[in-house]
C-alpha positions as CSV (number, residue, x, y, z in Angstrom):
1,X,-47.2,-9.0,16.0
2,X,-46.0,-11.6,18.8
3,X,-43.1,-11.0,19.9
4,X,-40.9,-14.3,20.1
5,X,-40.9,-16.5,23.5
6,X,-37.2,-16.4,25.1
7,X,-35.3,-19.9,25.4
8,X,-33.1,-20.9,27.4
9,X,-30.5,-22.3,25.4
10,X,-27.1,-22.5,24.3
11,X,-25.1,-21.9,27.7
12,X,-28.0,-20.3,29.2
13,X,-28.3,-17.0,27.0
14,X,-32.0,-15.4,25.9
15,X,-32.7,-16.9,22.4
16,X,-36.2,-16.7,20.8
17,X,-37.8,-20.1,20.4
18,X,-38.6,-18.9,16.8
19,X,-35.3,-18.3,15.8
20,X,-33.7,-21.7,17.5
21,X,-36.7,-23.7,15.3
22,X,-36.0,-22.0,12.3
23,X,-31.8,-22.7,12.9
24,X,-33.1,-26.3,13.3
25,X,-35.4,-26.4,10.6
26,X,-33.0,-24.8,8.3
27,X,-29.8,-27.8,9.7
28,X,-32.2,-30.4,8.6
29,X,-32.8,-28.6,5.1
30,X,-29.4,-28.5,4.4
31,X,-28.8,-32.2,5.8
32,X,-31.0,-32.9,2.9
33,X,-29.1,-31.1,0.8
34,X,-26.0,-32.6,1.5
35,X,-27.6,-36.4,1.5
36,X,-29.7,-35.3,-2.1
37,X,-25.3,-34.4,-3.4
38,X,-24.2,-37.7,-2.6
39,X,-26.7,-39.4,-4.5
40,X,-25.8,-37.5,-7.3
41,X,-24.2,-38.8,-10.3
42,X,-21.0,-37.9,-11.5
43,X,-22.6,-36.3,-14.7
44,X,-25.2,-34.8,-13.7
45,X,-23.8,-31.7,-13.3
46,X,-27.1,-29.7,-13.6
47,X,-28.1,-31.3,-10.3
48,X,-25.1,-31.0,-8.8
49,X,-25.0,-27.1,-9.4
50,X,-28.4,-26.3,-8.3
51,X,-27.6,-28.2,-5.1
52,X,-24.6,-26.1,-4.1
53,X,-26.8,-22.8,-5.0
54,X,-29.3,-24.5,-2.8
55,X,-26.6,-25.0,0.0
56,X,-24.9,-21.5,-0.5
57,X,-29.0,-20.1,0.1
58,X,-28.9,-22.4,2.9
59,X,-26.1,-21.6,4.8
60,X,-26.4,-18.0,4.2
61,X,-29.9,-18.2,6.0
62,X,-28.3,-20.1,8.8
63,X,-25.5,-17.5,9.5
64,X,-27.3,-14.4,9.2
65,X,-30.3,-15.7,11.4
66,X,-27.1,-16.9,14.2
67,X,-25.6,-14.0,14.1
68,X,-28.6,-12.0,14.5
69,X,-30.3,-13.7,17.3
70,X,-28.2,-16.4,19.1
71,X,-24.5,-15.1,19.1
72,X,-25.4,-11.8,20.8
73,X,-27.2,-12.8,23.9
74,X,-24.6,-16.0,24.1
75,X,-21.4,-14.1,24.2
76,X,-22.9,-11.3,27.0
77,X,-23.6,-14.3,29.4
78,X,-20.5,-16.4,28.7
79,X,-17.2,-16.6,30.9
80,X,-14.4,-16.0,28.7
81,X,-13.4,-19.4,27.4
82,X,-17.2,-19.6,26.1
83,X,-16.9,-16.6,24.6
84,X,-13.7,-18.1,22.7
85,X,-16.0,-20.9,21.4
86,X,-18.3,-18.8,20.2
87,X,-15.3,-16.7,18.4
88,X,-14.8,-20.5,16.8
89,X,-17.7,-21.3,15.6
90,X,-18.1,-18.2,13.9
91,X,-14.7,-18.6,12.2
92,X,-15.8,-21.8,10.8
93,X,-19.1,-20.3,9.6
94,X,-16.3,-17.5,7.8
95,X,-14.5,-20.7,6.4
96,X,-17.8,-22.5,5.2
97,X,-18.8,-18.8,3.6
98,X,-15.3,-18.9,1.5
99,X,-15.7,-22.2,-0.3
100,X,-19.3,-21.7,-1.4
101,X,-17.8,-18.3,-2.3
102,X,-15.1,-20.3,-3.9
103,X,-17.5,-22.8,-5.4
104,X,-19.6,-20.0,-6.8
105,X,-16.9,-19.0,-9.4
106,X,-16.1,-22.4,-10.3
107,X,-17.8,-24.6,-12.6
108,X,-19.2,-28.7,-11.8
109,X,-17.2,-30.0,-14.6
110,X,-14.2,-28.3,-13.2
111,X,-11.3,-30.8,-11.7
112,X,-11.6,-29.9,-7.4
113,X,-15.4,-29.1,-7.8
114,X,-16.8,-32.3,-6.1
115,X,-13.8,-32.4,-3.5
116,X,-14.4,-29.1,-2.3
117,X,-17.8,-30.0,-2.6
118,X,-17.5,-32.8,-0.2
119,X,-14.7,-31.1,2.2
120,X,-17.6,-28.4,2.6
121,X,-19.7,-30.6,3.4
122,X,-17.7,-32.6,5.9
123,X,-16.5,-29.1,7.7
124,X,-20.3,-28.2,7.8
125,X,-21.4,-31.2,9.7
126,X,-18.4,-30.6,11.7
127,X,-19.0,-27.4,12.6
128,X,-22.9,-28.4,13.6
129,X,-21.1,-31.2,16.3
130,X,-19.2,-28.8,17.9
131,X,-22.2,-26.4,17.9
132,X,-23.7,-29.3,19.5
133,X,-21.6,-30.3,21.8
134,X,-20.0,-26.9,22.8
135,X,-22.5,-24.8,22.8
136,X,-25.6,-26.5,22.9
137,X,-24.8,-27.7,27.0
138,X,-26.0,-25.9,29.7
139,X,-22.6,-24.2,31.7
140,X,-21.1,-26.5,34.1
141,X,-20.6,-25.8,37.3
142,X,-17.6,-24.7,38.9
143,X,-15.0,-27.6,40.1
144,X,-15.2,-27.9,43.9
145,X,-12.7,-26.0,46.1
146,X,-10.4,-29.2,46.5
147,X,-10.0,-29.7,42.7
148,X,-9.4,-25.9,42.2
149,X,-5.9,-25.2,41.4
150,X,-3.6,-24.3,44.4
151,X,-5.8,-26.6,46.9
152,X,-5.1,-30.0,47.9
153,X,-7.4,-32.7,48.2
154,X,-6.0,-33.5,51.5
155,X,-8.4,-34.0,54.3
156,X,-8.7,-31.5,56.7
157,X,-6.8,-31.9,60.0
158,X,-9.5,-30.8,62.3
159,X,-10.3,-32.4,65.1
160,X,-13.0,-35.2,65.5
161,X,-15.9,-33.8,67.6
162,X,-16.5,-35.7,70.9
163,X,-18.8,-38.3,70.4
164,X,-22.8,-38.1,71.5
165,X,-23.1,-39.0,74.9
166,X,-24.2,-42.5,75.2
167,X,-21.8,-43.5,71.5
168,X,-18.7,-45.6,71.2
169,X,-15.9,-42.9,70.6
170,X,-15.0,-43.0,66.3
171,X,-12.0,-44.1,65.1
């Protein structure tokens, strides 16, 4: 068996290539399962309840397969504030993982079925932008000395070197 290439992604930590195409792959799937819900009618509640099983199966994958092989190499490479957002993230995955566990005891026809539906949804996508955004860049570097706290931007008051022979003195 191959063993899986290493990436560089997500802040820089050790993630298989495998893994990050199947976490894509699996986004777009439940992209398309989110677009295929809107379509849906309001009665077709068949539909609409094999969709959300879909989505639960969907997300489900997504977590597990994030937990297993991106989180852990992220958070041993991250300072502590990018540690933090990776804390985030997985609280939203816990929050995303309580409505379909919600949903999953409720019925279509019920009253708040297609609004939780839809806040799901909208927290999902959410979620995947500040994936994006947060942990999908590359570390930034570290502010210069002059912008670090306790320094002043003031120029230095060290003496202008004589000028090279044969140059107007500077002023």
């Amino acid at each position: 068996m191959n063993s899986p290439i290493p990436s560089k992604d997500l802040q820089g930590g050790n993630v298989s290539r495998d893994a990050m195409q199947l976490i894509k792959a699996d986004r777009k799937k439940l992209e398309s399962l989110f677009k295929q819900y809107e379509k849906t009618s309001a009665g077709d509640l068949e539909a609409r309840e094999r969709l959300v099983s879909e989505m639960t199966q969907q997300v489900s994958k997504i977590v597990s397969l994030k937990a297993q092989t991106v989180y852990p190499p992220m958070q041993a490479k991250l300072s502590r504030r990018g540690r933090e957002m990776v804390l985030q993230a997985v609280e939203q995955q816990q929050i995303a993982k309580r409505m379909l566990g919600e949903l999953s005891k409720m019925r279509p026809q019920d009253a708040r079925f297609n609004a939780k539906v839809h806040v799901l949804m909208e927290n999902l996508r959410q979620h995947l932008k500040f994936e994006e955004s947060k942990l999908s860049q590359p570390p930034s570097a570290p502010p210069p000395r002059s912008a670090r706290p306790g320094r002043s931007a003031r120029p230095s008051r060290r003496r202008a070197s004589p000028p090279a022979p044969g140059l107007p003195p500077s002023r």
